[in-house]
N, C-alpha and C positions, 0 to 999 in steps of 0.2 A: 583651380580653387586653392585657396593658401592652407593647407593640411591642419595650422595650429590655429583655423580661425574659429568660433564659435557653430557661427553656420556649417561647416563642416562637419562639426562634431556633432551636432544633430540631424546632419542631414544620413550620417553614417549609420550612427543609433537607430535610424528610421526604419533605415533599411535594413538593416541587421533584425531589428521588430518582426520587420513583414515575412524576412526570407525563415528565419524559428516559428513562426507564426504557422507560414504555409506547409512548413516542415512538419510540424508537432500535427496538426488537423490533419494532413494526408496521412501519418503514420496511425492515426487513430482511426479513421475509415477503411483503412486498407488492415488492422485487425481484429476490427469490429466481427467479420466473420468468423474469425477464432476464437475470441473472445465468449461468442456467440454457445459455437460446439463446446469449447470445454466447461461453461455451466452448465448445458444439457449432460452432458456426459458427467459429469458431477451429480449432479441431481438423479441421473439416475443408479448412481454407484450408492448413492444415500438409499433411496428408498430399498435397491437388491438389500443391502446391510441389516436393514429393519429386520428380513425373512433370511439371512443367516447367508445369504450368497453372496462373497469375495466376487468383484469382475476390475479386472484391468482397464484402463482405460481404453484401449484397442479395442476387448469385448465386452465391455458395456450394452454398448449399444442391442448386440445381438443377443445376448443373456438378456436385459431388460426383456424384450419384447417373445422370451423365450418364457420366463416365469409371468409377466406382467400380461395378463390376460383381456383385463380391463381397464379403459380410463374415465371415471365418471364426473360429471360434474354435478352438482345439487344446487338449489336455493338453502335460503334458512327456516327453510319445512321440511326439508329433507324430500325434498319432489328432483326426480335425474333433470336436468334441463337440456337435450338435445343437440342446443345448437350451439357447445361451447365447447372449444377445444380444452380437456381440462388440464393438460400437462400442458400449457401456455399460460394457466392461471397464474398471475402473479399475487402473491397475499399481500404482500408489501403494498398494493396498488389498490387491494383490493377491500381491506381494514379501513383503507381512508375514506371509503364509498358506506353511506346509508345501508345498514343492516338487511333488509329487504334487497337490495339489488346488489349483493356481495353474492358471487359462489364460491363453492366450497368442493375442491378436488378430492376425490378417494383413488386408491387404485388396489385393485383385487388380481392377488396374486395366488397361484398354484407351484407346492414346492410338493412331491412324490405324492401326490393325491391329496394334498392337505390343502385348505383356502385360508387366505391370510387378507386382510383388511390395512392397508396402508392410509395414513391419515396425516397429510402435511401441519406443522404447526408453525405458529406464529406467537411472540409476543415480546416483554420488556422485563431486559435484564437491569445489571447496578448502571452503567450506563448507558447505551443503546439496545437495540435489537438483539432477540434470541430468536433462534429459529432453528427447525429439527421436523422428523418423523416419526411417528409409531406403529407396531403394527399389531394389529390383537387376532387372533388365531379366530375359527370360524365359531366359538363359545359368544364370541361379540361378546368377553369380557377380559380374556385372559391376553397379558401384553407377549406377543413374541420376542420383539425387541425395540429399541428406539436409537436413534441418533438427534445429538444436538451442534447446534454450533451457533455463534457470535459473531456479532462487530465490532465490541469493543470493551470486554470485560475484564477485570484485573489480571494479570500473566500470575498462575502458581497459585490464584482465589479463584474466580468465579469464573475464569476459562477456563478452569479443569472439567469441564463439563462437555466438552469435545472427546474425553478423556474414554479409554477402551471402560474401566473399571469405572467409574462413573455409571455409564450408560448400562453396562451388565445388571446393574442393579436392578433395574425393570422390567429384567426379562421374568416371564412368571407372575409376576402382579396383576391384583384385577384391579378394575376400575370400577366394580359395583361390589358395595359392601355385603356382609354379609344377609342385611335385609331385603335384597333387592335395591337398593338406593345407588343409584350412580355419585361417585365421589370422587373419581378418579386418582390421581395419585399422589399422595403429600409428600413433598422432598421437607421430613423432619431433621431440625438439628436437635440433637442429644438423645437420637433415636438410639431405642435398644430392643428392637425386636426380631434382630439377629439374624436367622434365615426366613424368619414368619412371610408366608409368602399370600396369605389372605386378612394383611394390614392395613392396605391400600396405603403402604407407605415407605419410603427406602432414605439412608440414611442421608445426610445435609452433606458437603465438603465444606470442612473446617475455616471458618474465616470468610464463607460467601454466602450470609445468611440471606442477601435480597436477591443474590442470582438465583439459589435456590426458589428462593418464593417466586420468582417469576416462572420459572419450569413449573412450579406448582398451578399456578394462575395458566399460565399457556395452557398445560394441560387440559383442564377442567375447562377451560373457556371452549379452545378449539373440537376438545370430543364431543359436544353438549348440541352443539350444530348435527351432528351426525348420529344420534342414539334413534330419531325416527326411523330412519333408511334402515341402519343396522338391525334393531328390532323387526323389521319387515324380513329380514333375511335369515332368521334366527328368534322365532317366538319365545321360545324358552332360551333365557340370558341363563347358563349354566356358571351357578354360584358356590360351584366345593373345587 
């Protein structure tokens, strides 16, 4: 076939298509399993972080299931639902489903005799998705700690929220005000209540007043599913 003819040139192109084609698909199935492990393993370095435990990725896995006691999953009554594995739960999947057939993962952790409340969250940053954990000590009021993180918020604005000093910010906050009223926790710009740690609210980052308000919103939306169960576990929500 004459090399500079047309037909050539796309018959090459064709083939050139198929053979990147079946290249690109087999390298994407073939690291689909790892792909797989390191958001597991991820996920669970997030939720240990909540309750103050560093684990490598190596031991993850086995810290996880060394503090991580329980994994529950709920409706949006706060009833356990049995038959749901809830570290599978995907929220992403699971926001887009009718409120009623949504569950809702907790996981209960034990650090030197102490019980900690782990509570995945979900919601909407300046542009896409935020999502993170928190965890509130066994008062079911008071936050241990939280992790956040995005898909796709300003770099130096509203990503700083992945940020160490960020996130400390929450640790020690309750989510029920001083009345008993669940309020969870207002990420204020021009806050000035300095170390006040029964505010129910910790300062904004400079310049990302809607990512802010989305961690605010996450919050209260995704805790509000889980105050029945917790209440059950905890009659008296200790408010000092």
């Amino acid at each position: 076939m004459n090399r500079d003819s047309n037909a050539y040139t796309f018959i090459f192109a064709g083939i050139m298509v198929v053979i990147v084609a079946s290249a690109l698909a087999f390298a994407a199935t073939s690291l689909q399993p790892i792909q797989a492990k390191n958001i597991k393993i991820e996920k669970m370095q997030n939720i240990l972080a909540t309750i103050g435990i560093e684990a490598s990725k190596e031991e993850a896995e086995n810290t996880y299931h060394k503090y991580i006691k329980e994994e529950i999953a709920l409706d949006n009554k706060g009833e356990v639902q049995t038959d749901v594995n809830a570290f599978d739960v995907d929220l992403a999947k699971e926001l887009k489903k009718d409120e009623s057939k949504q569950r809702f993962p907790l996981y209960v952790a034990e650090v030197e005799g102490k019980k900690y409340y782990v509570i995945p969250l979900r919601g909407a940053g300046l542009w896409d998705a935020i999502w993170g954990y928190v965890s509130l000590e066994d008062d079911v009021n008071t936050v241990k700690g939280a992790v956040f993180d995005h898909k796709g918020e300003t770099p130096g604005l509203g990503a700083e929220i992945t940020q160490a000093w960020f996130q400390q910010r929450f640790e020690d906050e309750k989510i029920y005000n001083k009345s008993g009223d669940f309020v969870g926790i207002t990420v204020q710009k021009g806050y000035s209540g300095g170390s006040d740690k029964d505010d129910n609210a910790v300062d904004a980052i400079s310049g990302a007043t809607i990512t802010g308000d989305g961690v605010t919103k996450m919050i209260h939306n995704r805790l509000s599913y889980y105050l029945t169960f917790l209440k059950k576990q905890n009659t008296k929500v200790a408010l000092n």
